[in-house]
N, C-alpha and C positions, 0 to 999 in steps of 0.2 A: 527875342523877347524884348521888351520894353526896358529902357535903360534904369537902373535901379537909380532913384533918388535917398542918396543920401546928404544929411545933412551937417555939414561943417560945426556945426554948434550943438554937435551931441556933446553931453559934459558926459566928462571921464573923472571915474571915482577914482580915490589916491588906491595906487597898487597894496596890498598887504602883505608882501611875500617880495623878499629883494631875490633877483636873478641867483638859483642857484640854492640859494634858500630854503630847508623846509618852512611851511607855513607856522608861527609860533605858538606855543602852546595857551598862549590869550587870545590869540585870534580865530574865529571861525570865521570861511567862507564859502559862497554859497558858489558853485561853479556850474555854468549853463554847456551842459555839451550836444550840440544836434550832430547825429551822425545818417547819413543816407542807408535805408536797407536794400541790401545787396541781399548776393548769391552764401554770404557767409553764415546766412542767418539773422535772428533775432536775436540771443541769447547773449551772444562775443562781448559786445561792449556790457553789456550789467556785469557778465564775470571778470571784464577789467577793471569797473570802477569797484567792485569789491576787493580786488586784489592790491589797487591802490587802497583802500579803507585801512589794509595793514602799516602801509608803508608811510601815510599821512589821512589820520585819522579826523585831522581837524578839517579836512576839505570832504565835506557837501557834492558832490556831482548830481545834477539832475539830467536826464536823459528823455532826449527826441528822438524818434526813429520815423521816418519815412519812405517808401516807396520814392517817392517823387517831392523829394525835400527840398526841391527849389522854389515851387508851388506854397509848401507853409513856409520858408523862409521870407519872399520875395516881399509878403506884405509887415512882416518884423522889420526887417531890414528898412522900409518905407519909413515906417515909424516911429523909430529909433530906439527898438527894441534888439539889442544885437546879444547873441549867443555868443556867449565867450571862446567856443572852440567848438568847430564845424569840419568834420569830417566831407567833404565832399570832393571828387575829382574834376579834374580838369577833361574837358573834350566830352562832355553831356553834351544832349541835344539842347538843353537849355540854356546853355552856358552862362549860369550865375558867376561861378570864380571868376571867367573871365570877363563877364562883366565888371566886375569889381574892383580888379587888376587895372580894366582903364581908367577908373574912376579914383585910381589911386587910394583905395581902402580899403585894403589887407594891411594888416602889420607886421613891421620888421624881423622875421625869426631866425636872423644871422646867429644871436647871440646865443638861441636856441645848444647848436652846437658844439656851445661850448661848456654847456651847464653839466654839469656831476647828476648822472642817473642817482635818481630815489634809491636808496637800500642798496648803492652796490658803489663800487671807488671809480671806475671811470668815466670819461663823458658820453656822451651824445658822440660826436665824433670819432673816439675811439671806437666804436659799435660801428659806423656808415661803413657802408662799402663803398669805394673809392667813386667817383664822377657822380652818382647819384643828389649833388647838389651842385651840380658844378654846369646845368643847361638851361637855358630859357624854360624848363616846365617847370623849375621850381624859383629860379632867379627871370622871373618875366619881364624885368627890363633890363636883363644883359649889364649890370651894372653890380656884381659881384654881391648882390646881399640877397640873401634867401625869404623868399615873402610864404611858400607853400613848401611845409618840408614832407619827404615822401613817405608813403606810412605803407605801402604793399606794392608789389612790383610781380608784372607778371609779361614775361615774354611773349610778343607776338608772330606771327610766322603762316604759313601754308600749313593746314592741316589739312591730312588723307588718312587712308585706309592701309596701313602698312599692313595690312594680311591682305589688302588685292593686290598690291604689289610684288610681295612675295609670291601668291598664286599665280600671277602675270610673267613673274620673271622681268617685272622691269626693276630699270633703274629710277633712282629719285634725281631728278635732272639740279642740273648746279647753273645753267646757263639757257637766255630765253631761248636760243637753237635747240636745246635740247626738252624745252619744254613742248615747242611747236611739232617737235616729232614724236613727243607723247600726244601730244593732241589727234595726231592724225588715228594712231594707234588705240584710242580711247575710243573718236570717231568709229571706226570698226568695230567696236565693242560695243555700240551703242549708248556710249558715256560720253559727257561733254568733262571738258578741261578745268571750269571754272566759275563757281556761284561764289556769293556772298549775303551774310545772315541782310545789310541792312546798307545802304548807302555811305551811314555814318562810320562804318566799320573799315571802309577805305582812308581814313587818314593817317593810321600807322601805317597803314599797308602801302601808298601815295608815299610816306615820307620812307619806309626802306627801300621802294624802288630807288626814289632820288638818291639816297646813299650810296646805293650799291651802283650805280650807274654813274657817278662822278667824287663820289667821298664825299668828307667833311666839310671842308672850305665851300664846295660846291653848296651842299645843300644850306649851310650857313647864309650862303648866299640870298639861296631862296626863300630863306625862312625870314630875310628881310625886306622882301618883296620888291625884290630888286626886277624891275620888266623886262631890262636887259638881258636879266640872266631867263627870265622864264620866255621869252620868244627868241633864244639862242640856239644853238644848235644841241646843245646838252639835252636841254628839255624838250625840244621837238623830237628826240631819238624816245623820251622817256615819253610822251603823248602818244607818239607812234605803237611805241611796246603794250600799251594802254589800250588801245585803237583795236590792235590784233587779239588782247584779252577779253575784248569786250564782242569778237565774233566768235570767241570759243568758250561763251558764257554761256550757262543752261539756260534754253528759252522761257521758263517759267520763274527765272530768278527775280526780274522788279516788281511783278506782280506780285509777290510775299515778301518785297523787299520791305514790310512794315511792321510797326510794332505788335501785329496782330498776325504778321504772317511768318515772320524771319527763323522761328524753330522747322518749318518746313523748309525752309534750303539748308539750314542747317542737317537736317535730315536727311537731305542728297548723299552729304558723304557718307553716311553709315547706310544708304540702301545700293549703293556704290552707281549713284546718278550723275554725281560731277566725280571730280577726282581731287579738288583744292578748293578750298576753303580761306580767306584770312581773319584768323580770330586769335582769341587770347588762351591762357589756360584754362579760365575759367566754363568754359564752353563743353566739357567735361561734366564738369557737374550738373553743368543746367541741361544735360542728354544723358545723366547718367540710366536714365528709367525708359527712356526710349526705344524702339526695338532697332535692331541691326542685322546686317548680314552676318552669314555664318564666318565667324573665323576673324571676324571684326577688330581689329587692334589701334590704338590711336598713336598716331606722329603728326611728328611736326617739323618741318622746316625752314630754311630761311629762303629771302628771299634771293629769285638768282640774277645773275650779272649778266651785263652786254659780254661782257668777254671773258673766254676761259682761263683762271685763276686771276679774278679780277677779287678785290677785296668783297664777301659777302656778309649782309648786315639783318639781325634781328630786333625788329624795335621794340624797344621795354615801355609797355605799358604803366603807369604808375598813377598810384592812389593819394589825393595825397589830404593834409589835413591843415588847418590856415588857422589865422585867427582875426576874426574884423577889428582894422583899426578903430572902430568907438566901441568894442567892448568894454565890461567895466571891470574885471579882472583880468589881465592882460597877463602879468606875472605869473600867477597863478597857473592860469591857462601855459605857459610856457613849460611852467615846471611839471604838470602833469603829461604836457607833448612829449619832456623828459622820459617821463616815466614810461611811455612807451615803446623805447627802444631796448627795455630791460630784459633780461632770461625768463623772468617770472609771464611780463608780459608778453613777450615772441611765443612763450609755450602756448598761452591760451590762444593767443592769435592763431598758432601753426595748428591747433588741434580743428579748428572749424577752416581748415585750408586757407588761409590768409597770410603770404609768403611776405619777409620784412626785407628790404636788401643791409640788411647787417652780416657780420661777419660769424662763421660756422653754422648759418643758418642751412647751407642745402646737403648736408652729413644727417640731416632731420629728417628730411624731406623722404615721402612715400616713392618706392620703385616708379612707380608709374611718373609720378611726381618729376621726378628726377629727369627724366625719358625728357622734359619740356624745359627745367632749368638746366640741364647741361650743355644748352644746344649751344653756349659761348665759350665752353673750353674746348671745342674743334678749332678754334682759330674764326670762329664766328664774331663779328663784332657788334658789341649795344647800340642801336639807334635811343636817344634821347632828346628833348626840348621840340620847341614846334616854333610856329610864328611868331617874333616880339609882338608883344604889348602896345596895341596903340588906339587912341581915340575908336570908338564905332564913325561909322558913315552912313547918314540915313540914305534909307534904300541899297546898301548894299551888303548881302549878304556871303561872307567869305563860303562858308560848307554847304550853302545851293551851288555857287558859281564852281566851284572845284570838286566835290564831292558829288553830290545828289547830281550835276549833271550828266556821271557815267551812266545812270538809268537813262537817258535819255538817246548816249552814245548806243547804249546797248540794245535798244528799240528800234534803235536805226531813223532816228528822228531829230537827231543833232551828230552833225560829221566833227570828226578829229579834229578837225584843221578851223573848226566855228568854232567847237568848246575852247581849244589853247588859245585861240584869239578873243575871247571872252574874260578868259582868267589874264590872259595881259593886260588887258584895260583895268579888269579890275586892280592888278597890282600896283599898277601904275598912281591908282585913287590914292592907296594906301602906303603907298611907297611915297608920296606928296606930306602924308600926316604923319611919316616915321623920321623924314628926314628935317621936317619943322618943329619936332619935337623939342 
């Protein structure tokens, strides 16, 4: 999308509320919240801003809800109309936050952390669960201050059909070796090994490969676009592994690889046509009305390693919620960000399925529920953060060149060995604008 123009000389009203602060009983303000609607519903945020109405009665919230809230943002934002607090995630196909992020206008939510929750004695921080601020998706320029703090978190992984599996008598492979000899086995079966709802859906699933295939340091690496590391031998093994996933992909997968078609590959797994899936938790709900096969049960998995008992990783998807640096209650806005990591608030969140990474949240969580947040105390490890923060390049588009071109691999219309040599050059552009930074 078009780089968002903002403009330095938006004036900024005096805060009314000092960090930490409830808002004073002389002051009313009027607090602008656009939040994106999702799979959680409509209803969640009205019953949070009434639930704050108890806890700080003299703040005002007005409430935006969109489908596709970067579309009504994009021309506010132009304008210098800025909503005080905007619920939207990172890694849309639009990518507003991140546009933002380059543009250097989000505002600073370190201090966020440390402010005393509305109506209850400890902070923000007491609540987080451990590393959840601590990666490039919430700290985007690696420079220890939190610009997006996370508001929902939901594990990503291989989803299948654990009642074909059980009726199969297979195992759920831990190792790509042992995935290619379920492929064979599936082959026979007249199932294929591997769809996906939608192109964009590979970049959790892209960055737990890379984990799990060289760890932290590695992928750290690559998340700085380093060319070095992406036409190294590390990532030629992971292109490779990519290469072979992409001839045990179900042949009708690009062709619904769109926004109009991605609940039919979705649908593969539950008529038991592929066998792996990478999605999130949410993907449950948005099939929960769908038909399936008899005996139908959902799992999830991580992803698996070059080598047996290699470190294996689950990337955490995560929600998060910002605040534009020219809004005009800033304050305010922080303190109500507060207020979201409360009991009061986690219950309303958790009842319309909206998981917080705070602490004793998954002792809440539904059986099934659980079945997908527990997959990290097997010794399973979080994937978090993604690429720094750096300038756009015109003409070059990161999620065509890395993502959207596995349709292509998978078509058989772009080889292994042109796509990785593709995303080289590209990293190299951007690895030029990361290191003049």
């Amino acid at each position: 999308m078009k780089k968002v123009l903002l403009t330095a000389a938006a004036t900024l009203m005096a805060a009314t509320v000092f960090a930490g602060v409830p808002v004073s009983a002389e002051e009313k303000v009027k607090l602008d919240l656009a939040a994106v609607e999702t799979a959680y519903g409509t209803e969640l945020w009205k019953e949070i801003i009434e639930a704050y109405k108890e806890v700080n009665p003299n703040v005002e919230v007005s409430l935006s809800q969109e489908k596709e809230l970067e579309d009504a943002l994009t021309p506010r934002l132009q304008s210098g109309d800025y909503p005080d607090v905007v619920m939207l995630a990172l890694s849309r196909e639009k990518g507003l936050p991140e546009t933002l992020i380059k543009d250097h206008a989000l505002a600073d939510l370190t201090d966020v952390k440390d402010l005393k929750i509305p109506g209850e004695d400890g902070t923000v921080a007491d609540k987080l669960l451990p590393g959840f601020t601590d990666s490039t998706s919430t700290n985007p320029y690696n420079d220890g201050k939190t610009y997006l703090m996370p508001m929902f978190y939901s594990p990503t992984g291989l989803f299948y059909n654990k009642g074909l599996f059980k009726e199969k008598g297979w195992e759920v492979p831990k190792t790509w070796d042992e995935m290619w000899s379920l492929a064979d086995k599936a082959k026979k079966e007249g199932m294929s090994l591997f769809t996906y709802p939608t192109a964009s859906y590979l970049d959790t699933f892209f960055s737990s490969v890379i984990l799990s295939s060289g760890g932290l340091d590695f992928y750290n690496s690559a998340m700085n676009y380093d060319p070095e590391v992406w036409k190294g031998e590390g990532l030629t093994e992971v292109f490779k592994t990519l290469g072979k996933l992409a001839e045990n992909t179900e042949p009708t997968t690009v062709a619904n690889a769109n926004s109009d078609g991605y609940t039919r590959n979705q649908q593969m797994i539950l008529d038991n046509q592929a066998l792996f899936m990478p999605n999130g938790t949410w993907v449950v709900g948005e099939m929960k009305d769908a038909p399936r096969a008899e005996g139908f049960e959902w799992g999830m998995m991580p992803i698996p390693t070059a080598k047996e008992g290699g470190d294996r990783y689950a990337y955490t998807f995560l929600e998060h919620i910002w605040v534009p640096e020219g809004a005009k209650q800033k304050e305010a806005a922080k303190e109500f960000i507060a207020f979201l990591y409360s009991d009061k608030a986690a219950e309303i969140f958790a009842s319309h399925g909206a998981v917080q990474p705070i602490k004793g949240m998954n002792e809440k969580l539904s059986e099934e529920q659980q079945v997908f947040y527990n997959i990290y105390s097997d010794g399973v490890l979080p994937g978090m953060g993604g690429f720094v923060a750096t300038e756009a390049i015109e003409g070059v588009n990161l999620g065509e060149t890395l993502y959207e071109a596995f349709n292509s691999v998978v078509s058989g219309d772009l080889s292994v060995e042109d796509w990785q040599a593709n995303v080289v050059e590209m990293m190299g552009k951007f690895h030029e604008k990361v290191t003049a930074q």
